[in-house]
mmCIF file of the N, C-alpha and C atoms, coordinates in Angstrom:
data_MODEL
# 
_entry.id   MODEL 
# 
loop_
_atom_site.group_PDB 
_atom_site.id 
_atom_site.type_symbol 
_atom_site.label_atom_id 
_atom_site.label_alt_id 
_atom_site.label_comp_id 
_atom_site.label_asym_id 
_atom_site.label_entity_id 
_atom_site.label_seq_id 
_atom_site.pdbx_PDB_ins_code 
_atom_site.Cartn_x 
_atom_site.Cartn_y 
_atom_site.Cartn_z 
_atom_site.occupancy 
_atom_site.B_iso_or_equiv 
_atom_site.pdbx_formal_charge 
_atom_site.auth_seq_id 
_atom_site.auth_comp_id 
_atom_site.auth_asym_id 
_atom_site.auth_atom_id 
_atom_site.pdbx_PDB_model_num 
ATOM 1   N N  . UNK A 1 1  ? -17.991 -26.254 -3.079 1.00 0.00 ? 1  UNK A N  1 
ATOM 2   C CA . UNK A 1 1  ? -18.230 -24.929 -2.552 1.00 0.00 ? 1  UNK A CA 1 
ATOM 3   C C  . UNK A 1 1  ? -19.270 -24.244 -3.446 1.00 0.00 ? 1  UNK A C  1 
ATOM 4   N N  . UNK A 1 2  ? -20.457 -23.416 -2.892 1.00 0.00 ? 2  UNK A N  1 
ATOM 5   C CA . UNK A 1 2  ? -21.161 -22.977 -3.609 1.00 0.00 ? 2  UNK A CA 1 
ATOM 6   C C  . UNK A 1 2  ? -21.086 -21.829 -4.184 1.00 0.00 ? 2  UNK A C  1 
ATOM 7   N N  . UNK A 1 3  ? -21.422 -20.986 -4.686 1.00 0.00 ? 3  UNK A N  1 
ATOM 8   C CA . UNK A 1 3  ? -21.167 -20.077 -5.837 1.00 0.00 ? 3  UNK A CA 1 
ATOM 9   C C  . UNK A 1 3  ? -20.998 -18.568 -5.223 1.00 0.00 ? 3  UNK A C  1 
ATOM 10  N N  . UNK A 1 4  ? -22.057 -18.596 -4.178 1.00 0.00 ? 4  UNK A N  1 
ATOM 11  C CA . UNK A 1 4  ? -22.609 -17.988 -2.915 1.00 0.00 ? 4  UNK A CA 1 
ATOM 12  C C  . UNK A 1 4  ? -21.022 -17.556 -2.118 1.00 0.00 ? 4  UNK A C  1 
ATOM 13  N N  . UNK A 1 5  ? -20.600 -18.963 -1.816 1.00 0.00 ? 5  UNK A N  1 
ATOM 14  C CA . UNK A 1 5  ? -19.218 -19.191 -0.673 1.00 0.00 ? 5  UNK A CA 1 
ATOM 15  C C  . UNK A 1 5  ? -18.434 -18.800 -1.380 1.00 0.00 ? 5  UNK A C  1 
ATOM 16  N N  . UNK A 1 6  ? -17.778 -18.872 -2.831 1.00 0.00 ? 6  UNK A N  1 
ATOM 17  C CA . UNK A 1 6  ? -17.098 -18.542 -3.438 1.00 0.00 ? 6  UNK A CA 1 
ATOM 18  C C  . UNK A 1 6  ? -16.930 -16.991 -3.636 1.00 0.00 ? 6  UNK A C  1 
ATOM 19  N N  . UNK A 1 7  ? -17.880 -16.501 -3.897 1.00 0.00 ? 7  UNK A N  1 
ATOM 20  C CA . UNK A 1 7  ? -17.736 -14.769 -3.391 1.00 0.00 ? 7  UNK A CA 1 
ATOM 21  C C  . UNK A 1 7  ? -17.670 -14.635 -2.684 1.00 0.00 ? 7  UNK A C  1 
ATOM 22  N N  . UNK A 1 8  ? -17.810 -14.641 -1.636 1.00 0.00 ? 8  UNK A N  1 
ATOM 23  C CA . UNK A 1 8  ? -17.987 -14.372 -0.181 1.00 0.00 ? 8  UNK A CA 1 
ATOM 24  C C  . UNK A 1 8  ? -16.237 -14.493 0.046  1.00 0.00 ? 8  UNK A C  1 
ATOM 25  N N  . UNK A 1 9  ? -15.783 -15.772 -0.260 1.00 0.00 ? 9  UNK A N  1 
ATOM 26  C CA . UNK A 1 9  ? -14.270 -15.974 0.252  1.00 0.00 ? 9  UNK A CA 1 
ATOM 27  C C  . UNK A 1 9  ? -13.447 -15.037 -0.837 1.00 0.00 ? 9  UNK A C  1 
ATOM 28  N N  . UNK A 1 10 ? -13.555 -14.937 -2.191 1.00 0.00 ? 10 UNK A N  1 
ATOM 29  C CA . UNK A 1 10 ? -12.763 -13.803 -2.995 1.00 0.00 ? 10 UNK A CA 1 
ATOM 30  C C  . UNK A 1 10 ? -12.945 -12.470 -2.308 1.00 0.00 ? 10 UNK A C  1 
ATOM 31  N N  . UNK A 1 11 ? -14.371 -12.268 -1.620 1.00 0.00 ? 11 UNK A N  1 
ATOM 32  C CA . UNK A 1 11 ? -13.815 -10.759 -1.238 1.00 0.00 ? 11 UNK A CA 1 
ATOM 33  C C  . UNK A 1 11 ? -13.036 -10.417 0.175  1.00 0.00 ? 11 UNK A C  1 
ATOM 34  N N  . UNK A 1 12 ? -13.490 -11.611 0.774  1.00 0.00 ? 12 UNK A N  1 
ATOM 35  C CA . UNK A 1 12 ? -12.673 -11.213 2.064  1.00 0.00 ? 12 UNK A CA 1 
ATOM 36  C C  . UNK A 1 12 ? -11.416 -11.294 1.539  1.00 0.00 ? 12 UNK A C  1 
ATOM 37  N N  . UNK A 1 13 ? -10.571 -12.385 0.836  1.00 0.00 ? 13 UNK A N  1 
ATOM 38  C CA . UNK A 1 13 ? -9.188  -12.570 0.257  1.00 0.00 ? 13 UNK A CA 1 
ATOM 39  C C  . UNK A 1 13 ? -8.806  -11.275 -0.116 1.00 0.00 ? 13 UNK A C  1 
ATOM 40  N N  . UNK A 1 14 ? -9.860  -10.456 -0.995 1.00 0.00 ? 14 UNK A N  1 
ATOM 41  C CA . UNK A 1 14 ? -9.413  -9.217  -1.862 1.00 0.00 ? 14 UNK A CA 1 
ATOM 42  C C  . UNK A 1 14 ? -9.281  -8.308  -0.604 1.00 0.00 ? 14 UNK A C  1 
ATOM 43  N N  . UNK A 1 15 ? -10.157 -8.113  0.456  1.00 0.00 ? 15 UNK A N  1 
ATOM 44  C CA . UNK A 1 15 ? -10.000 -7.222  1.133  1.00 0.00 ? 15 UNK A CA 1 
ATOM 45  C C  . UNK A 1 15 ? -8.647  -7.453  2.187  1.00 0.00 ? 15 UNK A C  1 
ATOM 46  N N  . UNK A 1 16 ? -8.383  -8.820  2.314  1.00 0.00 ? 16 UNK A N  1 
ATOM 47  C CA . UNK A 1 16 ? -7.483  -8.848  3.372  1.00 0.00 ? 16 UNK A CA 1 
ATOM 48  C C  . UNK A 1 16 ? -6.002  -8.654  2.456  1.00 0.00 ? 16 UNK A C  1 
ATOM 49  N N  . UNK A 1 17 ? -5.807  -8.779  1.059  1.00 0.00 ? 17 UNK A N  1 
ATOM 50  C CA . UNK A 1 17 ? -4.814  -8.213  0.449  1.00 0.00 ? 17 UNK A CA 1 
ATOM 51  C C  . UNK A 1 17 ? -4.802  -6.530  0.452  1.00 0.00 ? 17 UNK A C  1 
ATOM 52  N N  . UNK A 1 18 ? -6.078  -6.116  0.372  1.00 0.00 ? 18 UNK A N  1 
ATOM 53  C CA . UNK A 1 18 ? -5.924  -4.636  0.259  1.00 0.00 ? 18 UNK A CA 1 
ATOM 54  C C  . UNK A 1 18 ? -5.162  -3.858  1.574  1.00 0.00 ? 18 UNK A C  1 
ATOM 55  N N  . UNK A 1 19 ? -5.621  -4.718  2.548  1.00 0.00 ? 19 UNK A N  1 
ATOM 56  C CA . UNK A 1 19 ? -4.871  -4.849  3.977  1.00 0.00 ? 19 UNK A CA 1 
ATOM 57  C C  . UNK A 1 19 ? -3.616  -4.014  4.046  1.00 0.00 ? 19 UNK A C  1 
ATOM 58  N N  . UNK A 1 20 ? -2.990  -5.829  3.254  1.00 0.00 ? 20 UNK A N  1 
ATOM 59  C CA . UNK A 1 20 ? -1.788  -5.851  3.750  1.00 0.00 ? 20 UNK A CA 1 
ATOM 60  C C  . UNK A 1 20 ? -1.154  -4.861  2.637  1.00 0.00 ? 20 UNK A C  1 
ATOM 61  N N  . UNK A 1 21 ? -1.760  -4.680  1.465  1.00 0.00 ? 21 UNK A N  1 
ATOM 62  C CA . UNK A 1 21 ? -0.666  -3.229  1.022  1.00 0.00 ? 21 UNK A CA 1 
ATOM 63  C C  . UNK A 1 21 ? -0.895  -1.997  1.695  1.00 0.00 ? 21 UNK A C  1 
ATOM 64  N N  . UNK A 1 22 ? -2.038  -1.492  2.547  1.00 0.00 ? 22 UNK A N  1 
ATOM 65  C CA . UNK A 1 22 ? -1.972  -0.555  3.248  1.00 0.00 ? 22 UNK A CA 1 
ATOM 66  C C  . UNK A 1 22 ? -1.016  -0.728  4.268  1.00 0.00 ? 22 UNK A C  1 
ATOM 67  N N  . UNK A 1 23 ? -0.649  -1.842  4.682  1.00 0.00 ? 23 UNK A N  1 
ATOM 68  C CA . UNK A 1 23 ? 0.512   -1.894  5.493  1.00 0.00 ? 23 UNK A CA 1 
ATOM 69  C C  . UNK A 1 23 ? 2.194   -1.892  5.133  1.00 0.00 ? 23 UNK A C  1 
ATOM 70  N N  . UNK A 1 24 ? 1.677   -2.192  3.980  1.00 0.00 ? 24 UNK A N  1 
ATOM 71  C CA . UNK A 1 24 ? 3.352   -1.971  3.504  1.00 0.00 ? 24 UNK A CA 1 
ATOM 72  C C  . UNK A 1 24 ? 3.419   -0.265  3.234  1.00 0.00 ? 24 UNK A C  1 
ATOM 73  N N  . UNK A 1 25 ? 2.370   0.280   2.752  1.00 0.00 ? 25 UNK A N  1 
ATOM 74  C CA . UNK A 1 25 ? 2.509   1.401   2.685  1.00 0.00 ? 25 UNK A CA 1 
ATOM 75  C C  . UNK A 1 25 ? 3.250   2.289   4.049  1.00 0.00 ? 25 UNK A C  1 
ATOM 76  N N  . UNK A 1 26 ? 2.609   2.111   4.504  1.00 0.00 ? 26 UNK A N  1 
ATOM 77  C CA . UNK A 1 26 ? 2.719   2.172   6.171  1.00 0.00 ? 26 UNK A CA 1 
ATOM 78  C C  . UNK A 1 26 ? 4.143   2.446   6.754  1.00 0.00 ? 26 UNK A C  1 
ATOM 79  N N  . UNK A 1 27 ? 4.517   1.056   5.792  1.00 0.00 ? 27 UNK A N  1 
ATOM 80  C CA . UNK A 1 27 ? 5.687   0.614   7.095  1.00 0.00 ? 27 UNK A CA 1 
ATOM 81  C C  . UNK A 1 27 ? 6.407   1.696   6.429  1.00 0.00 ? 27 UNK A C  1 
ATOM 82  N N  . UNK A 1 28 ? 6.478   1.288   4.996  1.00 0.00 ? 28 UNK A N  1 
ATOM 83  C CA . UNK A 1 28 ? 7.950   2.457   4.316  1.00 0.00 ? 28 UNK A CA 1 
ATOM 84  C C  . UNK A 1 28 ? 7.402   3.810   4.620  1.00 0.00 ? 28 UNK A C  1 
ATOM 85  N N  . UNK A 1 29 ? 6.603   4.261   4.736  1.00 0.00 ? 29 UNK A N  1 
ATOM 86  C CA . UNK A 1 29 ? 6.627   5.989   5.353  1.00 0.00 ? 29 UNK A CA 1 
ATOM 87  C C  . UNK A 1 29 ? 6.994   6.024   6.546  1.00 0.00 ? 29 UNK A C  1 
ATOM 88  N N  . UNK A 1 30 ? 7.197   4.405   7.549  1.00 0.00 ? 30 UNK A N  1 
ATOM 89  C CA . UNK A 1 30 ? 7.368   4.782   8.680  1.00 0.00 ? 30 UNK A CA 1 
ATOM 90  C C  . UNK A 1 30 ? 9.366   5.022   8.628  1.00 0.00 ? 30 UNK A C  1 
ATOM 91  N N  . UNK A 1 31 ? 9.393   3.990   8.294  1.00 0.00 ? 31 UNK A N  1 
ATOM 92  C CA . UNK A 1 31 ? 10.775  3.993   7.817  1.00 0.00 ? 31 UNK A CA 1 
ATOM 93  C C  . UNK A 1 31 ? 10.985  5.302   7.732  1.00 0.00 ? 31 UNK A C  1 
ATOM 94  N N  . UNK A 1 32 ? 10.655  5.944   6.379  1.00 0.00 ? 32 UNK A N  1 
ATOM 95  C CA . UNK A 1 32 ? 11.303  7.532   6.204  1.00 0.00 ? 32 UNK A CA 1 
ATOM 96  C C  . UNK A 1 32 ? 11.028  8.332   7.048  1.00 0.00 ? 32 UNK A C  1 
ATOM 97  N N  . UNK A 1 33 ? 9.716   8.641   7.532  1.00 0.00 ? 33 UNK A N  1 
ATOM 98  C CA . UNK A 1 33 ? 9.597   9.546   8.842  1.00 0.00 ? 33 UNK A CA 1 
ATOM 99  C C  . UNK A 1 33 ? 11.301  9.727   9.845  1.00 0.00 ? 33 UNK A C  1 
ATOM 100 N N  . UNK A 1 34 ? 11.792  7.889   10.243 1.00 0.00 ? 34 UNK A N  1 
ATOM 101 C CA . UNK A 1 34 ? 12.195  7.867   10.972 1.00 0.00 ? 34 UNK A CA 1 
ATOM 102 C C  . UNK A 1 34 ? 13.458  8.417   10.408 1.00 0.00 ? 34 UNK A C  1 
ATOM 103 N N  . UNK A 1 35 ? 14.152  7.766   9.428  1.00 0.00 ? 35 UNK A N  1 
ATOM 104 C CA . UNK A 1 35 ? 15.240  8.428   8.817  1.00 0.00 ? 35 UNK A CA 1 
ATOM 105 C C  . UNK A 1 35 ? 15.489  9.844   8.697  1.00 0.00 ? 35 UNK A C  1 
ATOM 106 N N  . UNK A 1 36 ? 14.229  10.239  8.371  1.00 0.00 ? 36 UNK A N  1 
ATOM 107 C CA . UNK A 1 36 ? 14.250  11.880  8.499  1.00 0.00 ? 36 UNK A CA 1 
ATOM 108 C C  . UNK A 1 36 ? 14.384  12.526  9.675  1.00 0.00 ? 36 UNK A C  1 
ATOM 109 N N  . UNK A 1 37 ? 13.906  12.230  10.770 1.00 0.00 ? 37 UNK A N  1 
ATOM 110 C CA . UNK A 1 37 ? 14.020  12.573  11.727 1.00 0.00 ? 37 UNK A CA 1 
ATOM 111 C C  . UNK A 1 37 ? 14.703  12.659  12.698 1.00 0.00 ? 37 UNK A C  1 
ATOM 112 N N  . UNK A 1 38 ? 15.930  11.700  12.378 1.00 0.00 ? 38 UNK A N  1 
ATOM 113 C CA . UNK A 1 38 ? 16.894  11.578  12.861 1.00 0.00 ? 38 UNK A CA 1 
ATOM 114 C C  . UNK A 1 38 ? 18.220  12.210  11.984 1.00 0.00 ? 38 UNK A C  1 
ATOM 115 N N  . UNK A 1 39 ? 17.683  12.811  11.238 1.00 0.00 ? 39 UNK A N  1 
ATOM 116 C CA . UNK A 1 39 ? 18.991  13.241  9.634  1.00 0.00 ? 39 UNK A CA 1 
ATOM 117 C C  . UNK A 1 39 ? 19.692  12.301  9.705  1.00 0.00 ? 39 UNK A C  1 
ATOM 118 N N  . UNK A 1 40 ? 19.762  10.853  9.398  1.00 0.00 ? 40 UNK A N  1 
ATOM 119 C CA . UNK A 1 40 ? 20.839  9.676   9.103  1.00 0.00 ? 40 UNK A CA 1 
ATOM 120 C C  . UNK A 1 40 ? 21.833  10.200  7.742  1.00 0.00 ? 40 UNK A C  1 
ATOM 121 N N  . UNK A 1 41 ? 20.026  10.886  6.725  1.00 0.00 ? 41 UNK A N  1 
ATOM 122 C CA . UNK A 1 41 ? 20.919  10.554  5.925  1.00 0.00 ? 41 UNK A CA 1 
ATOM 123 C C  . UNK A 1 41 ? 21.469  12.269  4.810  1.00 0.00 ? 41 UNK A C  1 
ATOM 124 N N  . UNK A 1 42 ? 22.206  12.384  4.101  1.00 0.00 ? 42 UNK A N  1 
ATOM 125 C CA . UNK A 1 42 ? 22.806  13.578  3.422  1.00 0.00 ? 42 UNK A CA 1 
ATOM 126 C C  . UNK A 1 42 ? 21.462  13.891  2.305  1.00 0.00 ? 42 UNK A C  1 
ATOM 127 N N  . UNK A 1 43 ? 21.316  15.150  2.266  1.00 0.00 ? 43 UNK A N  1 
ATOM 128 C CA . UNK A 1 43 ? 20.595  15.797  1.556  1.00 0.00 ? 43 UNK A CA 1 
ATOM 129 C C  . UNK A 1 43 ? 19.902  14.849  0.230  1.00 0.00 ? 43 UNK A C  1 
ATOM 130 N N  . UNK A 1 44 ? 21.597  14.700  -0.524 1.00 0.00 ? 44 UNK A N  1 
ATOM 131 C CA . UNK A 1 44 ? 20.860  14.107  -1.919 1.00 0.00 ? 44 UNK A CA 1 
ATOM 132 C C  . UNK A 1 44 ? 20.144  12.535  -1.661 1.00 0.00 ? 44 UNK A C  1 
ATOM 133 N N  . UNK A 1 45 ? 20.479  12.209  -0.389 1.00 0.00 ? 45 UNK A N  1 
ATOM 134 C CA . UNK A 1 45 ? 20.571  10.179  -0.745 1.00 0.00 ? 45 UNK A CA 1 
ATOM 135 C C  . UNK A 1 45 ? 18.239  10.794  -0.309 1.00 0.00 ? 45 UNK A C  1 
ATOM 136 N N  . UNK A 1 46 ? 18.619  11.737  0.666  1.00 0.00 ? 46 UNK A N  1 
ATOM 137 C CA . UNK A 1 46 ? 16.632  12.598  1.022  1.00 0.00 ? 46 UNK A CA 1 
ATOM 138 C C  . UNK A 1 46 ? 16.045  11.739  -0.041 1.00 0.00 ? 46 UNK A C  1 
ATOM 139 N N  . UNK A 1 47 ? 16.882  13.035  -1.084 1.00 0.00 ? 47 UNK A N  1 
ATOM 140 C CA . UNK A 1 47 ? 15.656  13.402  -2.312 1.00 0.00 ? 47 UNK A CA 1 
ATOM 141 C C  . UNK A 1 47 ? 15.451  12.384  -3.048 1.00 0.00 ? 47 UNK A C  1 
ATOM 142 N N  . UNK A 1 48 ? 16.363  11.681  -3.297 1.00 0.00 ? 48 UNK A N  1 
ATOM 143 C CA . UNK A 1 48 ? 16.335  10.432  -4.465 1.00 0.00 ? 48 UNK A CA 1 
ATOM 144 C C  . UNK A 1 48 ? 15.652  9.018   -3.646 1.00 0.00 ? 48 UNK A C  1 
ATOM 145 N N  . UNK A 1 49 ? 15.334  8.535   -2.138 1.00 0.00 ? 49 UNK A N  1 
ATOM 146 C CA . UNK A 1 49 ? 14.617  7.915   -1.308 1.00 0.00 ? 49 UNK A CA 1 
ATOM 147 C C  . UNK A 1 49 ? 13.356  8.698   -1.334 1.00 0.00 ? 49 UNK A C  1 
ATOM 148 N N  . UNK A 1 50 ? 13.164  9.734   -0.854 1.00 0.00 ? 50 UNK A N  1 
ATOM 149 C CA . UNK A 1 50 ? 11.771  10.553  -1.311 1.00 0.00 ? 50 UNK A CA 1 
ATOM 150 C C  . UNK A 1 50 ? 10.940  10.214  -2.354 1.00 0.00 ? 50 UNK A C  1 
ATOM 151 N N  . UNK A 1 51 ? 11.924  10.321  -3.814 1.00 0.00 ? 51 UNK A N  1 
ATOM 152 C CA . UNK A 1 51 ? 11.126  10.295  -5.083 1.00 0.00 ? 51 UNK A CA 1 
ATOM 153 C C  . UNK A 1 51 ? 10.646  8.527   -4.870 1.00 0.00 ? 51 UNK A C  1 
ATOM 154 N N  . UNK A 1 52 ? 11.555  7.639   -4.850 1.00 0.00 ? 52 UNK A N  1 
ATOM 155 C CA . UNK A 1 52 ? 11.625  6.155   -4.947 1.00 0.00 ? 52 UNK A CA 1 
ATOM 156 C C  . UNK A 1 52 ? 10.610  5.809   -3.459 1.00 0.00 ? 52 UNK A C  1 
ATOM 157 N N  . UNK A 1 53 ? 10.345  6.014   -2.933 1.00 0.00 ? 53 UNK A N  1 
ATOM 158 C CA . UNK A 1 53 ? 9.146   5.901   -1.550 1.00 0.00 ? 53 UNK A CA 1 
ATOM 159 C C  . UNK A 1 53 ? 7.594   6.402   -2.201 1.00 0.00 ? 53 UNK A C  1 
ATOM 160 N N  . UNK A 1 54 ? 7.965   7.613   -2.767 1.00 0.00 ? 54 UNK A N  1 
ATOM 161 C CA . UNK A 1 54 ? 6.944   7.925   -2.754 1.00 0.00 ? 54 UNK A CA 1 
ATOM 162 C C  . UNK A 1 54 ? 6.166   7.379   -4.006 1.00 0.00 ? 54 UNK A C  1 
ATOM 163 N N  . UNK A 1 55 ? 7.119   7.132   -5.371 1.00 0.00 ? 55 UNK A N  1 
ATOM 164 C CA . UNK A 1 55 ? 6.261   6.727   -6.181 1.00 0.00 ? 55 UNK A CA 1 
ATOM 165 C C  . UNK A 1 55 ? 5.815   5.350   -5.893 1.00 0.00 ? 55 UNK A C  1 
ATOM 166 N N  . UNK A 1 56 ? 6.724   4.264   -5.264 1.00 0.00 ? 56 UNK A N  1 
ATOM 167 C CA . UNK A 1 56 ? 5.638   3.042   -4.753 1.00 0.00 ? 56 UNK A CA 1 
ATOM 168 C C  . UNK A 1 56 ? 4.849   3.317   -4.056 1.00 0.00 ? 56 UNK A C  1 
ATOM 169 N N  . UNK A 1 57 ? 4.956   4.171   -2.928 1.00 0.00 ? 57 UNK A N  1 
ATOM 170 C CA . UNK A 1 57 ? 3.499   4.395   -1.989 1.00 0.00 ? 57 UNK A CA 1 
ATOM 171 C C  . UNK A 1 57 ? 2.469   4.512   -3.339 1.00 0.00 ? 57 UNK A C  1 
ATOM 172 N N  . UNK A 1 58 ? 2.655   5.698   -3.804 1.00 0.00 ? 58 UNK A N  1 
ATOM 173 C CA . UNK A 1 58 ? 1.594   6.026   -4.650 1.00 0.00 ? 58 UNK A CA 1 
ATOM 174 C C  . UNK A 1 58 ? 1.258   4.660   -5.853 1.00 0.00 ? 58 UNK A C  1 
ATOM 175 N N  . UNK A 1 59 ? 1.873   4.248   -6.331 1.00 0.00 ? 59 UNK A N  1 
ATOM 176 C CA . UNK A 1 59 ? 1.729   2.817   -7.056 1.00 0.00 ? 59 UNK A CA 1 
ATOM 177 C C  . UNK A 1 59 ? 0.703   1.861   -6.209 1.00 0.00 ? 59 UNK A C  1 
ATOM 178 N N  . UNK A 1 60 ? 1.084   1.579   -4.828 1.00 0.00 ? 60 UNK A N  1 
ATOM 179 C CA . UNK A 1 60 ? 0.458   1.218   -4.218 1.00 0.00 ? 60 UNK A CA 1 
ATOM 180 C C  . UNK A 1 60 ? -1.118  1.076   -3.633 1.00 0.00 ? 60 UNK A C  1 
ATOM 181 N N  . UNK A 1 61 ? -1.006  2.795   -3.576 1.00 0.00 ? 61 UNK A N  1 
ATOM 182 C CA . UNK A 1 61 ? -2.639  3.261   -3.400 1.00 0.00 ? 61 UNK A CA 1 
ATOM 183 C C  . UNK A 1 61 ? -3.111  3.277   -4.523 1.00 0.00 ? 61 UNK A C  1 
ATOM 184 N N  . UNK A 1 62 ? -3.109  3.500   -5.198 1.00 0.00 ? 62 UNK A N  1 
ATOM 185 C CA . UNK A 1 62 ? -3.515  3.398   -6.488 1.00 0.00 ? 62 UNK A CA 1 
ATOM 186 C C  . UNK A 1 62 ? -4.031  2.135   -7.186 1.00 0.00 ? 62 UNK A C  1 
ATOM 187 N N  . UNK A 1 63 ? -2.999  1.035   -6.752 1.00 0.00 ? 63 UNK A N  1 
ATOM 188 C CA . UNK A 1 63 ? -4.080  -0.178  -6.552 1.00 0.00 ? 63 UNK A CA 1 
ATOM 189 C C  . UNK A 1 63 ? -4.636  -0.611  -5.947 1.00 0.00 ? 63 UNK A C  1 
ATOM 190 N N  . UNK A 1 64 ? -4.570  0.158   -4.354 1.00 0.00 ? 64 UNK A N  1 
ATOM 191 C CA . UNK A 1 64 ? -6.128  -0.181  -3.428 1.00 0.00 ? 64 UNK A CA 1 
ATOM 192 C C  . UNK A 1 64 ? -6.865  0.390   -3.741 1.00 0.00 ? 64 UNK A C  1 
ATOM 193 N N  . UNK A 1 65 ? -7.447  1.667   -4.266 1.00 0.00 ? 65 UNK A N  1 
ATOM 194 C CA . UNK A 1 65 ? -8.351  2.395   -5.038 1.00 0.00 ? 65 UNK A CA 1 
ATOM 195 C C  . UNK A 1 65 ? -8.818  1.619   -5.936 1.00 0.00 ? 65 UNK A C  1 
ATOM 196 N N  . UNK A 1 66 ? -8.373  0.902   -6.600 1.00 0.00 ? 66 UNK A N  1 
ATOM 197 C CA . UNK A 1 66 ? -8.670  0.419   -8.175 1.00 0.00 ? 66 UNK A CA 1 
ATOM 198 C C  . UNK A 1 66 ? -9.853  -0.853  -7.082 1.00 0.00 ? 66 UNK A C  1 
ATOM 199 N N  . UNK A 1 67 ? -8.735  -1.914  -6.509 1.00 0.00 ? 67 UNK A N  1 
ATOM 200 C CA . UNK A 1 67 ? -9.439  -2.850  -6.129 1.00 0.00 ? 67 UNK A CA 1 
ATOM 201 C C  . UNK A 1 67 ? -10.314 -2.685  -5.290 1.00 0.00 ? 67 UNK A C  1 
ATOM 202 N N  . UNK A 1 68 ? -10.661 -1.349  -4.704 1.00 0.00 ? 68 UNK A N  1 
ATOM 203 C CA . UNK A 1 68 ? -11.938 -1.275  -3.858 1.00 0.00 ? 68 UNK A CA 1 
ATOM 204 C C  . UNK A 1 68 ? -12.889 -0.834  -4.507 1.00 0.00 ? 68 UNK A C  1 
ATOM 205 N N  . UNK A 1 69 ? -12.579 0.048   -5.772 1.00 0.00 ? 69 UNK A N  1 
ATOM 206 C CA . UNK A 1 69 ? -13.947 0.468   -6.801 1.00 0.00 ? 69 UNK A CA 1 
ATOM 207 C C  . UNK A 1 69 ? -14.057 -0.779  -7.625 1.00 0.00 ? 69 UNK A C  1 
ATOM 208 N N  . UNK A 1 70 ? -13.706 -1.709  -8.021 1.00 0.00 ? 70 UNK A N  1 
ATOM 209 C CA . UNK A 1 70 ? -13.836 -3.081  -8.627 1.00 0.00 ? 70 UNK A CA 1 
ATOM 210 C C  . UNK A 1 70 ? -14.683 -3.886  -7.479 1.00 0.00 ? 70 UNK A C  1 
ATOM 211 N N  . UNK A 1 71 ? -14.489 -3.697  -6.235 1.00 0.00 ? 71 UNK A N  1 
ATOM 212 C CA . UNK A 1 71 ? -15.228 -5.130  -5.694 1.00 0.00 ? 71 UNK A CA 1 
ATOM 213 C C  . UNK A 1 71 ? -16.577 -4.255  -4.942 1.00 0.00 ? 71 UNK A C  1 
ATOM 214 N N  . UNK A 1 72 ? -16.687 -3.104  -5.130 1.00 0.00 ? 72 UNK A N  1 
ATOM 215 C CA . UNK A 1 72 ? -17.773 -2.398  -4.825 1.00 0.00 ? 72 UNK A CA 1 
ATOM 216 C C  . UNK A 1 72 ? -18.404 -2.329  -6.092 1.00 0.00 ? 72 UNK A C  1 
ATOM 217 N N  . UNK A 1 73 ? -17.938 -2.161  -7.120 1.00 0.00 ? 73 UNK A N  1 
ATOM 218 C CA . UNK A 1 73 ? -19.454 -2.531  -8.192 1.00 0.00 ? 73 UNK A CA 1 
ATOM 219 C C  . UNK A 1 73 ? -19.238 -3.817  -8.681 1.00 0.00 ? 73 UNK A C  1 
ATOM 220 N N  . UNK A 1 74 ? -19.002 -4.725  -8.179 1.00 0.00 ? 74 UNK A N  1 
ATOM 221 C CA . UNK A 1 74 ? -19.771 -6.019  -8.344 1.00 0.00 ? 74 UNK A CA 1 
ATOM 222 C C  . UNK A 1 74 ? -20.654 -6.881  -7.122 1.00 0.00 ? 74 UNK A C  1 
# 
């Protein structure tokens, strides 16, 4: 494989991972939307799923940010 092909296939790889964590992101807000919206669940179990959702979302984006300013300056 040439050197050429070899980038070419790391970035699509990188981009099609960046993908799929935008989709996990996704899914778990969809999740809570839905939970919320239906009040399944009692006040405190909210807040403490809230905090724990939101800091992986944010963990999350945070490394698609990283890996899209990394494969844009190279």
């Amino acid at each position: 494989m040439s050197e050429a092909s070899k980038k070419k296939y790391n970035l699509i790889k990188a981009k099609m991972m960046r993908f799929q964590q935008f989709r996990k992101i996704l899914f778990i807000l969809k999740i809570l939307m839905n939970l919320l919206k239906k009040n399944l669940l009692p006040i405190i179990l909210k807040t403490i799923i809230l905090k724990i959702l939101c800091k992986e979302s944010l963990f999350l984006l945070k490394r698609c940010v990283s890996t899209t300013f990394k494969l844009q300056a190279s």
